[in-house]
MOPAC internal coordinates of N, CA, C and O (Angstrom, degrees):
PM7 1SCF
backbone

  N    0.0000 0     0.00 0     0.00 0    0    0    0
  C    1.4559 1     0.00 0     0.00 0    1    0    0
  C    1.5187 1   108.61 1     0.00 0    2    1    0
  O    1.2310 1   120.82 1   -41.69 1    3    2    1
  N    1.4710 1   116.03 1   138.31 1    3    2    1
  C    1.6501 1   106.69 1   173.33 1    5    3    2
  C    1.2001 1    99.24 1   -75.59 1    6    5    3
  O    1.2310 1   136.76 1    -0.23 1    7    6    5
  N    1.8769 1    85.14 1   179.77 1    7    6    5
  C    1.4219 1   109.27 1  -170.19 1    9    7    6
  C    1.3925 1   114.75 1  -102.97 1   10    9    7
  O    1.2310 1   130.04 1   -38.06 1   11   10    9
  N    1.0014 1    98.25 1   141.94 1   11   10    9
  C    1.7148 1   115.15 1   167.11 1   13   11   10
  C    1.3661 1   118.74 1   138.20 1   14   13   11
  O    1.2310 1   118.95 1    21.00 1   15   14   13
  N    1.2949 1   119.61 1  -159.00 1   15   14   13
  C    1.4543 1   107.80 1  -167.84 1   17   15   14
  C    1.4213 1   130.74 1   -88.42 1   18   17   15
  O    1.2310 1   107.20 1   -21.81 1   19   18   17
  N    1.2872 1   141.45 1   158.19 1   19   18   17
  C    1.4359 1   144.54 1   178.34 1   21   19   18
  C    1.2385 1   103.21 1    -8.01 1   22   21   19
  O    1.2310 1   120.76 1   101.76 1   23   22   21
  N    1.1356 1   116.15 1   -78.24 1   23   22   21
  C    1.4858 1   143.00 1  -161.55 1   25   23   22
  C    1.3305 1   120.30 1   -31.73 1   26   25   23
  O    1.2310 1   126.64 1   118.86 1   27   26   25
  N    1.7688 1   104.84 1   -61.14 1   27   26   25
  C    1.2799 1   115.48 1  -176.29 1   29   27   26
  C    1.1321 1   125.96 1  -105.69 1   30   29   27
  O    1.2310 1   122.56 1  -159.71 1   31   30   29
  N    1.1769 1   112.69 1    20.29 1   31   30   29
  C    1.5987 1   129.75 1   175.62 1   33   31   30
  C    1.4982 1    95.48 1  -103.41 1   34   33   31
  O    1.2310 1   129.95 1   -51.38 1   35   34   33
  N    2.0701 1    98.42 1   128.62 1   35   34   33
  C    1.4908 1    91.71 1  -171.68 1   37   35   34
  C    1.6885 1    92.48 1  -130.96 1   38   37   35
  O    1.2310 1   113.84 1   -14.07 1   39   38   37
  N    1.3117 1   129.26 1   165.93 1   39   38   37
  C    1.5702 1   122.32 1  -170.45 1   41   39   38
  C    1.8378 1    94.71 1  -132.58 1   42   41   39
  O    1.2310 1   121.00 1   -68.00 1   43   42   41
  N    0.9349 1   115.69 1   112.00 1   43   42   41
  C    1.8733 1   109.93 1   176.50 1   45   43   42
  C    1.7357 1    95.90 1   -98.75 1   46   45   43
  O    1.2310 1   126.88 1   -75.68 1   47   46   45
  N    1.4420 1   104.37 1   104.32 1   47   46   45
  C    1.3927 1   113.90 1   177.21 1   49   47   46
  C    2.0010 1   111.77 1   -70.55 1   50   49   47
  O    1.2310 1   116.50 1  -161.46 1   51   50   49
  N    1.2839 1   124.25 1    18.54 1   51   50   49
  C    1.3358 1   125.66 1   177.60 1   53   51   50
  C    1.6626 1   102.34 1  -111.12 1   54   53   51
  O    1.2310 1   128.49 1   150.26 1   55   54   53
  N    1.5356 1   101.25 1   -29.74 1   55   54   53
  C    1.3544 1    97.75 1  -172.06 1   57   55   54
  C    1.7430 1   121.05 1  -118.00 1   58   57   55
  O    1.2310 1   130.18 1  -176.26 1   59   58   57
  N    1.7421 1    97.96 1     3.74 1   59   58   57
  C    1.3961 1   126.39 1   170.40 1   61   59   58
  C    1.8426 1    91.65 1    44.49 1   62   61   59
  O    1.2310 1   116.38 1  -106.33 1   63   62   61
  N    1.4529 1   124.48 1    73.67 1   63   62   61
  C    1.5687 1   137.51 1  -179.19 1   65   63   62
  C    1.6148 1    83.90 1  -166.23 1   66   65   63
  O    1.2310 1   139.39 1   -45.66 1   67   66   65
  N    1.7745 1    80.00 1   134.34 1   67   66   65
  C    2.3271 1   108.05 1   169.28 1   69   67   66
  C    1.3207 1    85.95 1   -83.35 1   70   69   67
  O    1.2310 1   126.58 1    -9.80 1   71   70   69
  N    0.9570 1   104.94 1   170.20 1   71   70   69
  C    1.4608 1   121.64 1   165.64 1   73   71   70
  C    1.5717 1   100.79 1  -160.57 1   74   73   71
  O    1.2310 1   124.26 1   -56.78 1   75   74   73
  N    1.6134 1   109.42 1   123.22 1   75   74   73
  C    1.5449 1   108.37 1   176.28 1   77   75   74
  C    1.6375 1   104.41 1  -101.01 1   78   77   75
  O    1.2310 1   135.16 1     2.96 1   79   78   77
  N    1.1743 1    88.27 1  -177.04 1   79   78   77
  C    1.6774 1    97.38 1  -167.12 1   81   79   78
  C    1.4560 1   101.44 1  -112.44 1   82   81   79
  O    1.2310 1   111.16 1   -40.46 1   83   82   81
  N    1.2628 1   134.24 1   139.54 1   83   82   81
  C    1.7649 1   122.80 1  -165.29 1   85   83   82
  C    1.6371 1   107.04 1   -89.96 1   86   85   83
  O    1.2310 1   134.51 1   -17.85 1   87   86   85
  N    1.5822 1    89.55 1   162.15 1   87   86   85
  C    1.9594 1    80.40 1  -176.73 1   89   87   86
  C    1.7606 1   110.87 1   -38.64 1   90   89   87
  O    1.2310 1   125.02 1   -27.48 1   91   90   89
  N    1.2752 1   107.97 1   152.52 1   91   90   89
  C    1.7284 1   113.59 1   151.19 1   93   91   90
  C    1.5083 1    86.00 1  -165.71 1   94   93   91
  O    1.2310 1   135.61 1    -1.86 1   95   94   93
  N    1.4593 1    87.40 1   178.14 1   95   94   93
  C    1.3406 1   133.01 1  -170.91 1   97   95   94
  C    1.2132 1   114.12 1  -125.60 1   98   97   95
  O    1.2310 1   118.86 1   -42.09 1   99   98   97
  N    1.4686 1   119.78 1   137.91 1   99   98   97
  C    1.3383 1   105.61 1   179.51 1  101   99   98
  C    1.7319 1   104.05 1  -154.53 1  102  101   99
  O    1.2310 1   122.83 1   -43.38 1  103  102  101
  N    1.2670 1   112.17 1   136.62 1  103  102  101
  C    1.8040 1   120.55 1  -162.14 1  105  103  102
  C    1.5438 1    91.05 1  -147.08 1  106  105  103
  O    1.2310 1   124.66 1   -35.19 1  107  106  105
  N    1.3355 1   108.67 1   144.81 1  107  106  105
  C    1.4860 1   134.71 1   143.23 1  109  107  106
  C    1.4073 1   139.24 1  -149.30 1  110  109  107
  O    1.2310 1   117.56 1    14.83 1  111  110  109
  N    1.0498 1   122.24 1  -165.17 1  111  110  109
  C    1.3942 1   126.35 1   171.92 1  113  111  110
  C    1.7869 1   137.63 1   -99.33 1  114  113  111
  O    1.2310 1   142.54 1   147.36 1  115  114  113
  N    1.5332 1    73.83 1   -32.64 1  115  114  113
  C    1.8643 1   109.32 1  -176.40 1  117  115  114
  C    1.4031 1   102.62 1   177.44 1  118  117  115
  O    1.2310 1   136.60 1    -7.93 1  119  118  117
  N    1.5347 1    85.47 1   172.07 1  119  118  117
  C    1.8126 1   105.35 1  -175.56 1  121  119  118
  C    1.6471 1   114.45 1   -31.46 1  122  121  119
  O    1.2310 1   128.91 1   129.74 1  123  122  121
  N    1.6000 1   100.44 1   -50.26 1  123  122  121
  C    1.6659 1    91.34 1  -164.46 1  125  123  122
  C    1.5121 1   111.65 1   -91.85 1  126  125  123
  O    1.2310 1   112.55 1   172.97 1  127  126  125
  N    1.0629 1   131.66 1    -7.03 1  127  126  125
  C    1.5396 1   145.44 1   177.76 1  129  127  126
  C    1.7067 1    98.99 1  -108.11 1  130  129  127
  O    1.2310 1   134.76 1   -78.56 1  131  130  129
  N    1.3325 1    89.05 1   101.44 1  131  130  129
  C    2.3088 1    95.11 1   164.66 1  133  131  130
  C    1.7415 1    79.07 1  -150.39 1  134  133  131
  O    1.2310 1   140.66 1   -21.15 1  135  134  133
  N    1.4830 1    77.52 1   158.85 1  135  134  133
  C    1.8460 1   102.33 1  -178.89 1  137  135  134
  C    1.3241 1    82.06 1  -133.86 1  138  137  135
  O    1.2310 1   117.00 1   -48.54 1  139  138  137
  N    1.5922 1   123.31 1   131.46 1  139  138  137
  C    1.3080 1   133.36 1   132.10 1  141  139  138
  C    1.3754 1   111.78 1  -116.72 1  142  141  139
  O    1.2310 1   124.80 1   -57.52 1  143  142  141
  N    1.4919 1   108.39 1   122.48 1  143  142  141
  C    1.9080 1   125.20 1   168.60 1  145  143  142
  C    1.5497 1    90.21 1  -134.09 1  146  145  143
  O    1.2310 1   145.05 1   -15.33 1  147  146  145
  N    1.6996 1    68.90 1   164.67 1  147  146  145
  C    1.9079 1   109.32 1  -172.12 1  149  147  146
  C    1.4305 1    71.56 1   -99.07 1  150  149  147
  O    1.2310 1   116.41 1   -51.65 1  151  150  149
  N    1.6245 1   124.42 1   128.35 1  151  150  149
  C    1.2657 1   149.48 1   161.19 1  153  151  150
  C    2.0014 1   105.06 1   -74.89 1  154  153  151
  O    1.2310 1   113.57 1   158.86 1  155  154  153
  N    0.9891 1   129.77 1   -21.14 1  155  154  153
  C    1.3170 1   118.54 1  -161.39 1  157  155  154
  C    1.7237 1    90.74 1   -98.59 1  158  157  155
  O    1.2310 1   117.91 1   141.70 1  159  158  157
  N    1.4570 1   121.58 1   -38.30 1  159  158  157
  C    1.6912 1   152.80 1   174.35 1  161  159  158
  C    1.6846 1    88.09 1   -44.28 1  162  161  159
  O    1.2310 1   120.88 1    93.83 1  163  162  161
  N    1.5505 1   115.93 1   -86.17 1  163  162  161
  C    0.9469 1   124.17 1   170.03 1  165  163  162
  C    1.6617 1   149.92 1   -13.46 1  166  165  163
  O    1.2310 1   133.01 1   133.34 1  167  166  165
  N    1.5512 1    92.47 1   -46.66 1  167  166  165
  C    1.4479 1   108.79 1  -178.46 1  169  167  166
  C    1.4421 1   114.11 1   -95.72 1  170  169  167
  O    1.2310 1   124.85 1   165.34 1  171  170  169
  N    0.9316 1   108.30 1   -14.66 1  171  170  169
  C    1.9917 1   126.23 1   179.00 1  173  171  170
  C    1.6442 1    94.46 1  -100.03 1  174  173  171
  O    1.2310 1   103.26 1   131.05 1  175  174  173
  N    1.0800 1   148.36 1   -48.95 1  175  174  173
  C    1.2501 1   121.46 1  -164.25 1  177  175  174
  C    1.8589 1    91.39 1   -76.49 1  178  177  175
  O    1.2310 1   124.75 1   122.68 1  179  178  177
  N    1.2587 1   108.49 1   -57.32 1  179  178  177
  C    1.6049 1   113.03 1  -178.42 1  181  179  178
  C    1.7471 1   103.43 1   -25.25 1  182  181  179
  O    1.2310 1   116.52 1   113.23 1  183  182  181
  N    1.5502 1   124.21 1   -66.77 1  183  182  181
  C    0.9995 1   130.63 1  -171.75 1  185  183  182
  C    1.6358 1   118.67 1   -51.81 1  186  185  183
  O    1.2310 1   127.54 1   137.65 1  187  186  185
  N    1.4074 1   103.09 1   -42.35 1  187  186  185
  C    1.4544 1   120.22 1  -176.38 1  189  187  186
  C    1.6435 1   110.58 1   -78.07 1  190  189  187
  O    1.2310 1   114.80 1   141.74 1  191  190  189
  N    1.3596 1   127.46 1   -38.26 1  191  190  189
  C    1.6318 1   130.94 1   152.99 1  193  191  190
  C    1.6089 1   108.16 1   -44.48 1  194  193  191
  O    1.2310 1   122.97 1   108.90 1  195  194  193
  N    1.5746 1   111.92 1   -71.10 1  195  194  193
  C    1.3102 1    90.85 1  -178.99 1  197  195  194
  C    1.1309 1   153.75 1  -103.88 1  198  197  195
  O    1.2310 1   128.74 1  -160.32 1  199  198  197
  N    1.6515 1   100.77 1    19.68 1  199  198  197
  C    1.7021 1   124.67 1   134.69 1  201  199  198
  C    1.4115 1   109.95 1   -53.34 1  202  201  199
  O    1.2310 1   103.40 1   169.07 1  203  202  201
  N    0.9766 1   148.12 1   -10.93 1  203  202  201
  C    1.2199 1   148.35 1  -174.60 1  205  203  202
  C    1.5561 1   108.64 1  -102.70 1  206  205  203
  O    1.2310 1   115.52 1   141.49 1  207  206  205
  N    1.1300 1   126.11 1   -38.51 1  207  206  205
  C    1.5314 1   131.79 1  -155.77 1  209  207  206
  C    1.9228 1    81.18 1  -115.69 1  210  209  207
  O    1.2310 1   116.60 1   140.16 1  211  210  209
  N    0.9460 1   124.07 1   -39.84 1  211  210  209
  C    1.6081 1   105.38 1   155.58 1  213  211  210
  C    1.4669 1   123.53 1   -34.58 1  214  213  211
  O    1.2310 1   125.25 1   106.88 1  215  214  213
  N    0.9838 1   107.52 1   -73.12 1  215  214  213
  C    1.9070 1   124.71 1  -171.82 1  217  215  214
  C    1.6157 1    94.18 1   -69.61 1  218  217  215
  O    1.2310 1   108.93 1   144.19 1  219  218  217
  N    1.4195 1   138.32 1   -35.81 1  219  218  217
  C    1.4830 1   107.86 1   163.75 1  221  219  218
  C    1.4685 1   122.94 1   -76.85 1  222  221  219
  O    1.2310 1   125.67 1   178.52 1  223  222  221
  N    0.8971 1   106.71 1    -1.48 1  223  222  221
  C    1.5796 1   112.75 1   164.73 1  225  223  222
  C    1.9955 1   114.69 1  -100.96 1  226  225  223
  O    1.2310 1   129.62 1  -154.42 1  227  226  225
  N    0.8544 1    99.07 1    25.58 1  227  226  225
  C    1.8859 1    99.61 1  -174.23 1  229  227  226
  C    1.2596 1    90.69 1  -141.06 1  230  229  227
  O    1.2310 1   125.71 1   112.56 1  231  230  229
  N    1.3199 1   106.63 1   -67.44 1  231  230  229
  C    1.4396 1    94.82 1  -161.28 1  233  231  230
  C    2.2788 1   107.73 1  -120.19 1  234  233  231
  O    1.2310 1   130.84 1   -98.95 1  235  234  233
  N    1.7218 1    96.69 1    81.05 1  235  234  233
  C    1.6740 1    67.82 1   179.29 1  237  235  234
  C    1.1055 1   136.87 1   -92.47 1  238  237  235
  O    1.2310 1   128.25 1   176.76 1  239  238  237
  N    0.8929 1   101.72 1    -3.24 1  239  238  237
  C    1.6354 1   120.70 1  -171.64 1  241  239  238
  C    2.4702 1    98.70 1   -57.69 1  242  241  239
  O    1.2310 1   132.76 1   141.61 1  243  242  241
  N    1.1144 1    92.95 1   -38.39 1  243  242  241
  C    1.7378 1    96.86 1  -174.97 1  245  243  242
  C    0.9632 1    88.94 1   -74.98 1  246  245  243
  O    1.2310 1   111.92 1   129.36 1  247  246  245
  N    1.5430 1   132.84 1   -50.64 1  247  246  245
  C    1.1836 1   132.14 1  -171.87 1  249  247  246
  C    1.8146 1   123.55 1   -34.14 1  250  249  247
  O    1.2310 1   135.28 1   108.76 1  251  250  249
  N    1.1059 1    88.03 1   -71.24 1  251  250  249
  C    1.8285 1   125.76 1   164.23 1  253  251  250
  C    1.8575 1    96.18 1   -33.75 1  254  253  251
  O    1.2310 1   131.38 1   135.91 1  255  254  253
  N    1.1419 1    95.63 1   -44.09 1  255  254  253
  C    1.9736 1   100.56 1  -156.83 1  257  255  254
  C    1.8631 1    90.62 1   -83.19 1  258  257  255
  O    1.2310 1   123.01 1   152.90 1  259  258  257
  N    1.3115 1   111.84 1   -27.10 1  259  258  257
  C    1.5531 1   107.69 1  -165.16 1  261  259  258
  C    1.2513 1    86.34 1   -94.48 1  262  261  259
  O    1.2310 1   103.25 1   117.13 1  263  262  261
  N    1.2418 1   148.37 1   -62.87 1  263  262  261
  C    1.2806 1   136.49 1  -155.69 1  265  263  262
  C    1.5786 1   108.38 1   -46.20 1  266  265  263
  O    1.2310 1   125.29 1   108.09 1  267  266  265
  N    1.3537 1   107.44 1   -71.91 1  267  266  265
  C    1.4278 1   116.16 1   158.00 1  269  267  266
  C    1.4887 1   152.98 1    15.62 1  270  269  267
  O    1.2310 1   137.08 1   109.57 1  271  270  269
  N    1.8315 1    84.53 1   -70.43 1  271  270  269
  C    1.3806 1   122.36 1   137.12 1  273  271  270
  C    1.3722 1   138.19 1   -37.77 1  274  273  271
  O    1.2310 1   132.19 1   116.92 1  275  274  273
  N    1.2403 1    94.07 1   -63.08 1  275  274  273
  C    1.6524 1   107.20 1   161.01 1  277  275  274
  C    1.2553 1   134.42 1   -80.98 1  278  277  275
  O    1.2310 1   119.85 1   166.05 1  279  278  277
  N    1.0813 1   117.90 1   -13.95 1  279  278  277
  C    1.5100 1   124.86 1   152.05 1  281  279  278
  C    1.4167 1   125.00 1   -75.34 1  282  281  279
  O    1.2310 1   124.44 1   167.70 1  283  282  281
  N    1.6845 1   109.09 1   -12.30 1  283  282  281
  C    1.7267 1   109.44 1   170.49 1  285  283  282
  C    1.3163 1   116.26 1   -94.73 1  286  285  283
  O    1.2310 1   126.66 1   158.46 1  287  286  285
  N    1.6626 1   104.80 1   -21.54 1  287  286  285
  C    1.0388 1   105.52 1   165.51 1  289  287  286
  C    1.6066 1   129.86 1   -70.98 1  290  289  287
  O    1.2310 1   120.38 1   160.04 1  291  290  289
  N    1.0819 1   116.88 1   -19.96 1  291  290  289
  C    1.6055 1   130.82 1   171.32 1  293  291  290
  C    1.4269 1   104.41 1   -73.90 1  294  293  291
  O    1.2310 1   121.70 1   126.16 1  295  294  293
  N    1.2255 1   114.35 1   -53.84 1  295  294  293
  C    1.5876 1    97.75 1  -170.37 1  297  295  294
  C    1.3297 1   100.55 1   -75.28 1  298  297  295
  O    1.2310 1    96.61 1  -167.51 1  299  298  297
  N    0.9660 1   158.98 1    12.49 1  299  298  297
  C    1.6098 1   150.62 1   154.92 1  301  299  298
  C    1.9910 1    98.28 1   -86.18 1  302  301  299
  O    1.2310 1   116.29 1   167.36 1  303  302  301
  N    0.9834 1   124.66 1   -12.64 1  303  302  301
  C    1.3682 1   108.55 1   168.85 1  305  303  302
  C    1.2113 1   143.83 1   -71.51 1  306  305  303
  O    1.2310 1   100.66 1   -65.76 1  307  306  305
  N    1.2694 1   152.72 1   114.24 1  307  306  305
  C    2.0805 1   114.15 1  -153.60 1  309  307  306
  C    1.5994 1    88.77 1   -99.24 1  310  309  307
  O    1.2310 1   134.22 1   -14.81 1  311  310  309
  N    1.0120 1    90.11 1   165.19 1  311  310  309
  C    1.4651 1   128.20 1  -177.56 1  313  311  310
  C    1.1086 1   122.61 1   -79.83 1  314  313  311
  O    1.2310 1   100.31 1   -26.39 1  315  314  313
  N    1.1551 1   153.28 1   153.61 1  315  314  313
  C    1.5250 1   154.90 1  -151.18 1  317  315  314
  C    1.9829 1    90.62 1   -99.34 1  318  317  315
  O    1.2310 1   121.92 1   110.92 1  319  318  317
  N    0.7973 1   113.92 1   -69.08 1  319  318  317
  C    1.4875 1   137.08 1  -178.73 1  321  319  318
  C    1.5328 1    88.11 1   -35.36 1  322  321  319
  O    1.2310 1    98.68 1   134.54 1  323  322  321
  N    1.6224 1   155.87 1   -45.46 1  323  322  321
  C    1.2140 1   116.34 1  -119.96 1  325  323  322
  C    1.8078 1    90.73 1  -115.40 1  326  325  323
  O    1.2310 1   133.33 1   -22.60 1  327  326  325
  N    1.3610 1    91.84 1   157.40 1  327  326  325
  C    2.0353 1    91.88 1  -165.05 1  329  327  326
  C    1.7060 1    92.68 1   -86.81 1  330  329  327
  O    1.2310 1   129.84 1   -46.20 1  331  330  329
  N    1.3827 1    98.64 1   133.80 1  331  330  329
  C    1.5093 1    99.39 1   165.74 1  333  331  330
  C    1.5770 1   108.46 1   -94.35 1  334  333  331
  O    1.2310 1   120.10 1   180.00 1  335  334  333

């Protein structure tokens, strides 16, 4: 059986597999206001957004040159959709 607590340890008797539930957190005020986040989810996208909106503000000009990039690179890709 995994580890961890009561709670998030789950047993599906059709498919005989635990399945845990990943860290979160969860806070509110009342019934209609609760926040549950994955805190580890959280702090890496946060970091990775504004590492991002950093460097377009420092440096845009690379910015400008990488985006670019990646937009030429997309249109050279085909598309699932297109009839050969």
């Amino acid at each position: 059986m995994p580890s961890g607590g009561a709670d998030s340890v789950k047993y599906d008797k059709e498919t005989h597999v635990y399945t845990t539930k990943c860290r979160s957190i969860a806070f509110g005020c009342n019934k209609w206001l609760r926040i549950d986040l994955n805190p580890v989810v959280t702090l890496v996208s946060a970091a990775l957004i504004w590492g991002l909106v950093i460097w377009c503000i420092v440096q845009p000009e690379k910015v400008k040159v990488f985006v670019r990039r990646i937009h030429k690179f997309e249109k050279q890709q085909p598309t699932h959709n297109q009839k050969t």
